[in-house]
N, C-alpha and C positions, 0 to 999 in steps of 0.2 A: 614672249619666250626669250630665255635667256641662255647661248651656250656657252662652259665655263666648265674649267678643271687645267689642270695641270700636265696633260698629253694632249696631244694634236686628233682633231678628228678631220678626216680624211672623208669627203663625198665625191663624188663623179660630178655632180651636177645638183643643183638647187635651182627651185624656183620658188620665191617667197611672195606672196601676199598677203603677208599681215605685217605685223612691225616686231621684228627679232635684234637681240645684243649679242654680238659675240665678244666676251671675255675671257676668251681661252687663244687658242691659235685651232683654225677653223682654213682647212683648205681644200676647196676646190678646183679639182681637175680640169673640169670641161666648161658647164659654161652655170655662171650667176645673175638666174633672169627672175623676172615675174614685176607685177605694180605694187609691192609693200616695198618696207624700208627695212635696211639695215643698217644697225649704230653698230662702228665697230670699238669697242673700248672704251665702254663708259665707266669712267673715273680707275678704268684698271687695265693694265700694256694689250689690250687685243690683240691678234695677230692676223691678218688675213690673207692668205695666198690663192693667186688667181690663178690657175694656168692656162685657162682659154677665152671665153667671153665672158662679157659684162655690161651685159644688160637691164640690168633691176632698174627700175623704176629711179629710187633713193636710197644713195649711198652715203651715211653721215662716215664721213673718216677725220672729223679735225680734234676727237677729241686728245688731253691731252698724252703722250707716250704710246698713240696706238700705227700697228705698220700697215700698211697694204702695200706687199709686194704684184708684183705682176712677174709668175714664174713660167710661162711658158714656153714649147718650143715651137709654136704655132704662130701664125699673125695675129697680132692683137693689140684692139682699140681701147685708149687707157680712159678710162672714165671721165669726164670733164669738171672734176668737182673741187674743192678743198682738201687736204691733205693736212696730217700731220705729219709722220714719218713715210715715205714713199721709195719704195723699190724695185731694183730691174733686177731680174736672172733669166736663165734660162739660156740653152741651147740655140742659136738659131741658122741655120739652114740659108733656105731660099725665102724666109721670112721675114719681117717686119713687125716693130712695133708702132704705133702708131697713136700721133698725141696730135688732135685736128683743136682744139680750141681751151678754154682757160682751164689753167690747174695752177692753186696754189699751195704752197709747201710751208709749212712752221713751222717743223722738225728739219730732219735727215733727209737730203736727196742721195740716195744710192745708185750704182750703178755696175752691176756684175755681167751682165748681159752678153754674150758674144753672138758674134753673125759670119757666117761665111761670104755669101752676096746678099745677105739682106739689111737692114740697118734700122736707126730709127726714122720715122718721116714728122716732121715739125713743121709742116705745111698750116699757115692758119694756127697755129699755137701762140699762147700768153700762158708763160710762165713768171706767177708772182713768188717772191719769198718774204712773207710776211709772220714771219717770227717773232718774239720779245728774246731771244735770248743769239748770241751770233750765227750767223748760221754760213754754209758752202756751198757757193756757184759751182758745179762740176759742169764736165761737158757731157755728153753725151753719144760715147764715141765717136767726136769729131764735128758732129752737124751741128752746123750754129742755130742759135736760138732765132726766132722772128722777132719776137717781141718780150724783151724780158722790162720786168716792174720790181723793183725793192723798195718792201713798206715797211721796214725794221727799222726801229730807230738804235738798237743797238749796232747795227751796220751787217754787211756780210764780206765774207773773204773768199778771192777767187780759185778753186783746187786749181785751176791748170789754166791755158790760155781759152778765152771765150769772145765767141764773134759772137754782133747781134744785127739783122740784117735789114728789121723796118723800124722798128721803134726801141729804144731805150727811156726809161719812167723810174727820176728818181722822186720818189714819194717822200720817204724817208729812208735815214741813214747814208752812212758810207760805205762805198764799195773799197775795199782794202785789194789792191791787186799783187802786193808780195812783190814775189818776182815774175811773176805771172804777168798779162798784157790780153788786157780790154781792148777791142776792135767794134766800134761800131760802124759798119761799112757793108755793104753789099756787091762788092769786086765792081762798083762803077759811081754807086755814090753814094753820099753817108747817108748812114741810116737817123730819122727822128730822132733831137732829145729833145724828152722835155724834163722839167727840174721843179718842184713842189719846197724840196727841202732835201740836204745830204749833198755828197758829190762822191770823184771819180780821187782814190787818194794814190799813186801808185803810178804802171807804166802803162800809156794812153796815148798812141802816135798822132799825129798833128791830123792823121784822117779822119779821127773821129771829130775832128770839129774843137767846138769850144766849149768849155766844163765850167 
């Protein structure tokens, strides 16, 4: 089954078990569960907004030009999959969002999200950006990454200043830092690099080791 048109369809909640496309922009409120799959935007801009759980079984989201935001103002666990375009909003509270293991991005990392006392939690996270075309290390309102990997060979450019706290993995490409500044440290000692191919092009204090 295929959903697609040109307005937004709004559901409370889905549970899917069979294999569905959404090629429209398709948003759920509460929660997207069940053991089938869903592609979202195949060969055409999907759009997919979360705003509570995320549970389904299979989430294909790499394909090309398609978004899955995570709009909630609730706590919420961001799926552990492949990404193309990926996005934060939402309101939050005494909330969290929360990203416990690998997610990689080949589009657009966004980041609209506020919190009062809540934040993101990157406990156990691997964020790759493995894109073909440049792409944007942002932060994350503030919380440094654990473990970040770049497997672009056209390089990425830093939005703003970024710490990374266990591992740095340059696969491929350059990290362009601007005027921005790469920290790999953990407030006591450096965090892992390791180097495949690419490096650190930019400002990179003598903590982080050697590039």
């Amino acid at each position: 089954m295929t959903i697609s048109g040109s307005t937004t369809t709004t559901i409370p909640s889905v549970t899917i078990n069979g294999t569905y496309t959404n090629n429209g922009t398709l948003t759920i409120s509460t929660a997207l569960a069940g053991g089938g799959t869903l592609t979202n935007g195949n060969g055409i801009n999907g759009t997919l907004n979360i705003g509570g759980t995320s549970g389904i079984t299979t989430l294909n989201a790499t394909n090309t030009g398609n978004t899955v935001n995570y709009t909630g103002t609730v706590a919420q666990t961001v799926k552990n999959v492949n990404y193309y375009n990926l996005g934060f909003s939402g309101v939050h509270t005494t909330t969290n969002i929360t990203i416990n293991g690998a997610v990689g991005v080949a589009g657009t990392l966004t980041n609209a999200a506020t919190f009062t006392s809540g934040n993101f939690v990157l406990t156990g996270s691997t964020f790759t950006f493995n894109g073909t075309g440049t792409q944007t290390v942002i932060s994350l309102n503030g919380v440094a990454y654990p473990n970040l990997t770049v497997n672009n060979s056209i390089g990425v450019n830093l939005g703003s200043n970024i710490t990374v706290t266990s591992a740095l993995t340059l696969t491929s490409g350059i990290i362009t830092t601007g005027s921005n500044t790469l920290i790999a440290y953990t407030g006591t000692t450096n965090a892992t690099v390791t180097r495949t191919s690419g490096y650190v092009y930019g400002k990179t204090p003598e903590i982080c080791g050697h590039w």
